[in-house]
N, C-alpha and C positions, 0 to 999 in steps of 0.2 A: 309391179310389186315384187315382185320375184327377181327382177334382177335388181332393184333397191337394195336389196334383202342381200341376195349375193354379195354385190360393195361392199355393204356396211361388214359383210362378215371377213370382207379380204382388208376392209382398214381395221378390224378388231384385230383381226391374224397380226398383222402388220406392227400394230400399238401394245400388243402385247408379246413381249418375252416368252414367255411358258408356254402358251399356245404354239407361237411360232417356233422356236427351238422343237416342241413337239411334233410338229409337222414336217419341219426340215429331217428331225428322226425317222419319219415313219418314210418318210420320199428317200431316205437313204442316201440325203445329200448331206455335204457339209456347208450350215448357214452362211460361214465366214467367207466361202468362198463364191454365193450367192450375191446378185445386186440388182438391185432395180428390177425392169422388167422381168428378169428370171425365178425374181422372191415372190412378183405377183403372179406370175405361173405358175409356179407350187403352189402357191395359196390357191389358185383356183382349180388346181387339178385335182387334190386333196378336198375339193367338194362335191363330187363326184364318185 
């Protein structure tokens, strides 16, 4: 359930703009220069 849960929250991160723009800010990256695997690392590290 829990890593269900985890997923769902790295494709919300993912599908949403504001969130993720948000998180790229707090990770102190720049999103534009993020891709793929690296954007779902952030998202997962940021949960955490």
């Amino acid at each position: 359930a829990l890593v269900s849960s985890i997923i769902g929250d790295i494709l919300y991160l993912q599908e949403n703009d504001y969130i993720e723009a948000y998180c790229f800010h707090n990770a102190g990256v720049d999103r534009n220069l993020a891709s793929g695997s690296s954007r779902t690392f952030i998202a997962i590290s940021r949960l955490f």
